[in-house]
N, C-alpha and C positions, 0 to 999 in steps of 0.2 A: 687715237692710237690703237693700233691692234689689239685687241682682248683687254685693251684699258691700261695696260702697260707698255714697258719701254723696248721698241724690238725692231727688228726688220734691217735693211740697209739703207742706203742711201741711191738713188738711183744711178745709171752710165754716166757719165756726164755727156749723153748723146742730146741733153737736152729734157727731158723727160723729168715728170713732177718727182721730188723724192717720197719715199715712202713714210711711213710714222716715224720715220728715226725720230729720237729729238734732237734737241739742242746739246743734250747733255752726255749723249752720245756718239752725234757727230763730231769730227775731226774738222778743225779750219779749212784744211786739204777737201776732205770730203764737200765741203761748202763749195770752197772755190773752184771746184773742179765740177760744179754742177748749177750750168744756169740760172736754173729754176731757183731752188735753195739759194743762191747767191743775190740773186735780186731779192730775196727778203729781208736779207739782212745787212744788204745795201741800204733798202726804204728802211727799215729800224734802228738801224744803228752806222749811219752813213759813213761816221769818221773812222772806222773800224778798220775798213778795210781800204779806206783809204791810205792809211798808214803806210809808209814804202814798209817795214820791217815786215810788214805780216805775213810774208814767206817762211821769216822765221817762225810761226807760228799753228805751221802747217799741220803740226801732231796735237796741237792741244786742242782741247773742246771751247766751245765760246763759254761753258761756267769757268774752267779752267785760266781763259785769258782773262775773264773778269778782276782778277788779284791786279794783273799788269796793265791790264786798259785804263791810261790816265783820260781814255774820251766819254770814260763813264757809261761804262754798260752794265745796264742795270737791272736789277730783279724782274723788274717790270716788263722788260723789254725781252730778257732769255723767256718770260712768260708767254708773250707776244709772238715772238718769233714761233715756238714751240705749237702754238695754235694756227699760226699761216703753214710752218710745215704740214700738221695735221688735216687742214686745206688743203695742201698741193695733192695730199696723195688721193684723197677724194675725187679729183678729175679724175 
């Protein structure tokens, strides 16, 4: 991540790696709306988004839906994820 902390945006959804956002900053929206980022937390947390509801879910952060995710998303995995973002933006 940027300077070591939490910052930046997320990228267009033209396809393109996002940036260091994290987890805990990006927006579902933001996620779903960006390839890149979406396929990780596809492979991390598959039942997530498979969920038909998760439209409604568009404004919250993935730490955010954690309260409400009966599919179990978990410490581990907002960690995980947080490290493949920091990955993507490395390309």
């Amino acid at each position: 991540m940027a300077g070591g902390g939490v910052g930046g945006a997320l990228a267009a959804p033209s396809g393109d790696a996002p940036s260091a956002k994290a987890f805990s900053t990006s927006t579902i929206g933001e996620i779903l709306d960006n390839p890149a980022a979406k396929a990780v937390v596809d492979r991390r947390l598959p039942k997530v988004f498979a969920n038909p509801q998760i439209k409604m879910a568009r404004p919250l952060t993935l730490k955010a839906l954690q309260r409400f995710a009966k599919d179990g998303v978990s410490d581990a995995a907002l960690v995980a994820i947080d490290k493949d973002f920091a990955a993507l933006a490395k390309k």
